[in-house]
C-alpha positions as CSV (number, residue, x, y, z in Angstrom):
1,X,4.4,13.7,-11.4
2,X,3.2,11.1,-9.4
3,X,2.7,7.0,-11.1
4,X,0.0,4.7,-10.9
5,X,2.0,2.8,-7.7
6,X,2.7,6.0,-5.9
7,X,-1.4,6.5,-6.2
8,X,-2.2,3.4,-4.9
9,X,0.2,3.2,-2.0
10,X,-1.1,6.4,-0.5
11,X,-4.6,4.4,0.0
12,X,-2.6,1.2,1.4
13,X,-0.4,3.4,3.8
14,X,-0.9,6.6,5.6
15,X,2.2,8.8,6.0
16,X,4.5,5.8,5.0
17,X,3.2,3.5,7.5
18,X,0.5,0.7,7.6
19,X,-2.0,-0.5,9.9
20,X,-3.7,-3.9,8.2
21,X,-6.1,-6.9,9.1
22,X,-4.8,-9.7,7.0
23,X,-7.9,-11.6,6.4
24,X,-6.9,-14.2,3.9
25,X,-7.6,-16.9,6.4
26,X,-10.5,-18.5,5.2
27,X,-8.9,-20.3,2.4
28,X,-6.7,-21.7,4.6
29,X,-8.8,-22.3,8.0
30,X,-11.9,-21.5,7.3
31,X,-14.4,-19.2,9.1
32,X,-12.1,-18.9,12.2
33,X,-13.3,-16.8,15.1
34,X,-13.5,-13.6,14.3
35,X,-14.0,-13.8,10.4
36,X,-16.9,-15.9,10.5
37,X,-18.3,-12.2,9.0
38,X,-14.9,-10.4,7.7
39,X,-17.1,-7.8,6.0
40,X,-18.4,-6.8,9.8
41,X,-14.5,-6.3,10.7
42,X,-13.7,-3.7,7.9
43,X,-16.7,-1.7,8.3
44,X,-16.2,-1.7,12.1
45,X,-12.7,-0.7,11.9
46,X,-12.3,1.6,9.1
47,X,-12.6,4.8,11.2
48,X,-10.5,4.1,14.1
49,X,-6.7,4.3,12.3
50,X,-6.9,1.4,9.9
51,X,-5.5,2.0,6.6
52,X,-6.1,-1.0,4.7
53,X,-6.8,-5.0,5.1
54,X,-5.9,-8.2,2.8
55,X,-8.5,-10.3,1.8
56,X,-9.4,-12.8,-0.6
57,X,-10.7,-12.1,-4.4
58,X,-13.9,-13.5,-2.8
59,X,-14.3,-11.4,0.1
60,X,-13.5,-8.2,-2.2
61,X,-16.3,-9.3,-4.5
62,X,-18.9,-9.9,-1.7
63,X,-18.3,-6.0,-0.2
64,X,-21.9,-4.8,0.3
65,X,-20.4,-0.8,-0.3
66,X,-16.6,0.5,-0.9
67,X,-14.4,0.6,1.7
68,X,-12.7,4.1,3.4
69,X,-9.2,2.0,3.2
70,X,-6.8,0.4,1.0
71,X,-7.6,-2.9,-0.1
72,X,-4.8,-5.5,-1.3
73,X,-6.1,-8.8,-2.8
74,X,-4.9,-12.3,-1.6
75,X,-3.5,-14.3,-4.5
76,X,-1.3,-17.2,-2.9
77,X,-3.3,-20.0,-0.7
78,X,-3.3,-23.3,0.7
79,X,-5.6,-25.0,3.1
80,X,-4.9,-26.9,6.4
81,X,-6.7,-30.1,4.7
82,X,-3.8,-30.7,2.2
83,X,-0.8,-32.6,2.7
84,X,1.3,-29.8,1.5
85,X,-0.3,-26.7,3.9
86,X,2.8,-24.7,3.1
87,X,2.7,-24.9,-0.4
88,X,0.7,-21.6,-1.9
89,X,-0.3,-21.3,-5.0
90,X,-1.4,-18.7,-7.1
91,X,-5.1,-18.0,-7.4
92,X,-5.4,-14.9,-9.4
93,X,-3.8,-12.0,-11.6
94,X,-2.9,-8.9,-11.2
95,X,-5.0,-8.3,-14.4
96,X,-7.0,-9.6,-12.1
97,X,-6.5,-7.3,-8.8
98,X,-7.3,-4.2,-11.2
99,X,-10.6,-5.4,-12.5
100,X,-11.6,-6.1,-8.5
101,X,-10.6,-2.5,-7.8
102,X,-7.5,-4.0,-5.9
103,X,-5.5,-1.3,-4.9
104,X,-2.7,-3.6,-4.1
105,X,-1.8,-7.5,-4.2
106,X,-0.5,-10.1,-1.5
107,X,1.1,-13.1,-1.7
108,X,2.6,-15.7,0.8
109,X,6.0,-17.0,0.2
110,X,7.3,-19.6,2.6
111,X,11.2,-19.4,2.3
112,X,12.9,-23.1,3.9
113,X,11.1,-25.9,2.7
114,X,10.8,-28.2,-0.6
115,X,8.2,-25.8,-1.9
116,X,10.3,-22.8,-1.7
117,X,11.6,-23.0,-5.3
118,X,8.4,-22.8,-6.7
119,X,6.8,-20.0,-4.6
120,X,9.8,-18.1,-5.7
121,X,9.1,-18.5,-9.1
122,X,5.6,-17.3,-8.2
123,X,7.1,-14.1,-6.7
124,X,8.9,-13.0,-9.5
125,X,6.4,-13.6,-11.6
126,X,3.7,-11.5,-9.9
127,X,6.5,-9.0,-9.1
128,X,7.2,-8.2,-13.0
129,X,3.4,-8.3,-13.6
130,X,2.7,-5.4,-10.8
131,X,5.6,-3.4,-12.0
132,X,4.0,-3.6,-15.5
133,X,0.9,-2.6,-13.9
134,X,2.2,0.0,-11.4
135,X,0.4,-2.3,-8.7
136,X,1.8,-2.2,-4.8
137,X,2.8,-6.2,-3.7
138,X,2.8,-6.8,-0.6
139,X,5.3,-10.4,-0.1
140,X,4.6,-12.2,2.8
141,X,8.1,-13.6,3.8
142,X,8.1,-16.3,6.5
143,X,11.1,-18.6,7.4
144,X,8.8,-22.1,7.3
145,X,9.6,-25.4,6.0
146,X,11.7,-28.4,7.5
147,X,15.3,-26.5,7.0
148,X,14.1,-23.9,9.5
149,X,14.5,-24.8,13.4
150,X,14.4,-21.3,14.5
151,X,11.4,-19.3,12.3
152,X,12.7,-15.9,14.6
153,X,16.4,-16.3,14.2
154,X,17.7,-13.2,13.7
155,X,20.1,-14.4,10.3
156,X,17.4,-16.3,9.1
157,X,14.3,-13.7,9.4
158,X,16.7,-10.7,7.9
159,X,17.3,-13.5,4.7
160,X,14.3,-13.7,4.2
161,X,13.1,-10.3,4.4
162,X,15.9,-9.2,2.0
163,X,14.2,-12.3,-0.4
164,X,11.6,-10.2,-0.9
165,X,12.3,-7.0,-1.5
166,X,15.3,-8.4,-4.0
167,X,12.5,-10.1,-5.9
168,X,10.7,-6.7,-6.1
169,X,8.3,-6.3,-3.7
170,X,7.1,-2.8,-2.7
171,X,6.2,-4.2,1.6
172,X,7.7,-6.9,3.5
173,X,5.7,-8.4,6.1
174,X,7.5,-10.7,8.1
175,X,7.8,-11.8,11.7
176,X,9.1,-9.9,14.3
177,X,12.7,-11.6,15.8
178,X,11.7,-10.5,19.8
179,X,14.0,-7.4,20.3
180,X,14.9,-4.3,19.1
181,X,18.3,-4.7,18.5
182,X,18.4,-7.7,16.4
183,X,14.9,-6.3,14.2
184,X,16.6,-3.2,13.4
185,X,19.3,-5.4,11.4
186,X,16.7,-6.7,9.7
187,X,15.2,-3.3,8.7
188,X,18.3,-1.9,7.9
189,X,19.0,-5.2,5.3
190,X,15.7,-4.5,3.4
191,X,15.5,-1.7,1.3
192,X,12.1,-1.4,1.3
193,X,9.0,-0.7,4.3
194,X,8.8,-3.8,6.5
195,X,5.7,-4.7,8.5
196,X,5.3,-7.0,11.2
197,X,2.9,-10.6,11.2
198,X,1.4,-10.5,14.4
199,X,1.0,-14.5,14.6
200,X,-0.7,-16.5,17.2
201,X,-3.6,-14.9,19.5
202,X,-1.6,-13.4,21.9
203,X,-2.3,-14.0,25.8
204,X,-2.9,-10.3,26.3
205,X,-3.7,-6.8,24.8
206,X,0.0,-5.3,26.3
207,X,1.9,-8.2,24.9
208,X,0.7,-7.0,21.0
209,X,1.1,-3.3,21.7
210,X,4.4,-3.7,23.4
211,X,5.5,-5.8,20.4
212,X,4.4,-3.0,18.3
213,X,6.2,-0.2,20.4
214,X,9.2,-2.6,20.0
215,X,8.8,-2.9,16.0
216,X,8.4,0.7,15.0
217,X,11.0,1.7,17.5
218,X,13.6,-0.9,15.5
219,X,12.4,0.9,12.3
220,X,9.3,-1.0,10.9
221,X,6.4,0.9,8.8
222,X,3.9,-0.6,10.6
223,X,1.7,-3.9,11.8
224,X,-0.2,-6.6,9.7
225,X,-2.1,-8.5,12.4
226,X,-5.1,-10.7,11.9
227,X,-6.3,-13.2,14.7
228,X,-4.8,-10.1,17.3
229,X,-7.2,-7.7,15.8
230,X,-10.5,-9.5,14.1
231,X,-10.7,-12.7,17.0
232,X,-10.1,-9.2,19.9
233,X,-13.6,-8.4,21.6
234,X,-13.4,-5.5,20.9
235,X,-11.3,-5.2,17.4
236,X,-12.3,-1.5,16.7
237,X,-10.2,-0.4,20.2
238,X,-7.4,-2.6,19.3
239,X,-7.0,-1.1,15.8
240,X,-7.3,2.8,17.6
241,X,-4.6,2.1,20.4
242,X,-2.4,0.3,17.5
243,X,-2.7,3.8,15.3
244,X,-1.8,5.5,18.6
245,X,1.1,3.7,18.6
246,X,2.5,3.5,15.0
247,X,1.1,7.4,13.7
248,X,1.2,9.2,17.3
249,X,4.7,7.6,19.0
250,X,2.2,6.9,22.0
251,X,4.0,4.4,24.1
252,X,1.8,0.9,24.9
253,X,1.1,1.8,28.2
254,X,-0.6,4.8,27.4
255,X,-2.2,2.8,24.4
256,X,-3.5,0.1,26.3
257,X,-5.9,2.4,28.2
258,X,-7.6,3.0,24.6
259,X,-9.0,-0.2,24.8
260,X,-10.4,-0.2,28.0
């Protein structure tokens, strides 16, 4: 018999792997290139291998028509105008997600700093209120704060990871550490699926898919990228050669001629 969690999963992932546009940027940044129209993005992807995007309670309320993918709701933000950018707070409920439709929640938990305590608190808060719910989280785990001088340290980014899934969440998105050797100990140290951040715009379309090639290879479940995907010129192509990639084993050379 399946459970509420097992339900909603299937709609976040696709055969145990993800492919997500983390769009909760506007809080923080504003309508950035790329999402100055996020609800253009989804309905531009959704039929070229995505299986799901994050997005703000906002954004999820202003969908014109339901979405083909999973949807996980935002609920941790700060802005770049505060003193304290790395220091999310909470902005919603799971109570919350599942009157939205939600079928999953994010948060963003920034492990390394003078904020950390209380964004830990945060995650297992939200943790024991999805388990109650049989709700997917999704914990954003990012070594950032002034104790970290290396945010893709090998040691560091597999602590971190390991944060999350021992505070209960159900996907770890983290950053990738640069090789495959050092990201499969990291993957083998969290007992649950661990996604990629994609991070900064990157320089070209074969640096993202090799990176991706790299990940999966090491034993991630798949990719969360944002400005990679929505700020690309052509976002749909990126997001079919990145399901090439993570749900066909198609290597990033071959990919790469997807987008064209």
């Amino acid at each position: 018999m399946v459970s509420g969690a097992q339900i909603r999963l299937n709609r976040i992932l696709r055969d145990g792997k993800m492919l997500c546009i983390p769009m909760d940027h506007g809080i923080s940044n504003g309508p950035i290139e790329g999402l100055e129209d996020p609800h253009s993005i989804i309905y531009k992807c959704e039929d070229h291998g995505l299986t799901s995007v994050i997005i703000n309670k906002g954004i999820l309320k202003t969908l014109p028509k339901p979405t083909k993918i999973g949807i996980l709701v935002h609920f941790s933000s700060s802005t770049s105008l505060s003193s304290f950018p790395n220091r999310k707070m909470l902005t919603g409920s799971v109570e919350e997600a599942i009157r939205l439709g939600a079928d999953g929640v994010s948060l963003h938990i920034n492990i390394g700093g003078k904020e950390e305590p209380e964004m830990l608190e945060q995650l297992g808060t939200i943790s024991e209120q999805c388990h109650k719910w049989s709700m997917p989280l999704l914990a954003m785990m990012y070594p950032r704060g002034e104790k970290i001088t290396n945010p893709h340290d090998p040691e560091i980014v597999a602590h971190v990871a390991r944060i999350g899934a021992d505070c209960g969440a159900d996907i770890v998105k983290t950053v990738y550490t640069g090789d495959i050797d050092s990201f499969s100990k990291v993957i083998k140290g969290t007992p649950v699926p661990v996604v990629i951040a994609g991070g900064p715009k990157a320089k070209t379309d074969m640096d993202v898919l090799q990176m991706t090639e790299d990940a999966m290879k090491a034993g991630a479940k798949g990719v969360t990228y944002g400005r990679n995907i929505f700020a690309h010129k052509t976002p749909d192509r990126m997001v079919q050669a990145l399901s090439a990639i993570i749900f066909e084993n198609v290597s990033a050379k071959e990919a790469v001629k997807k987008i064209g």
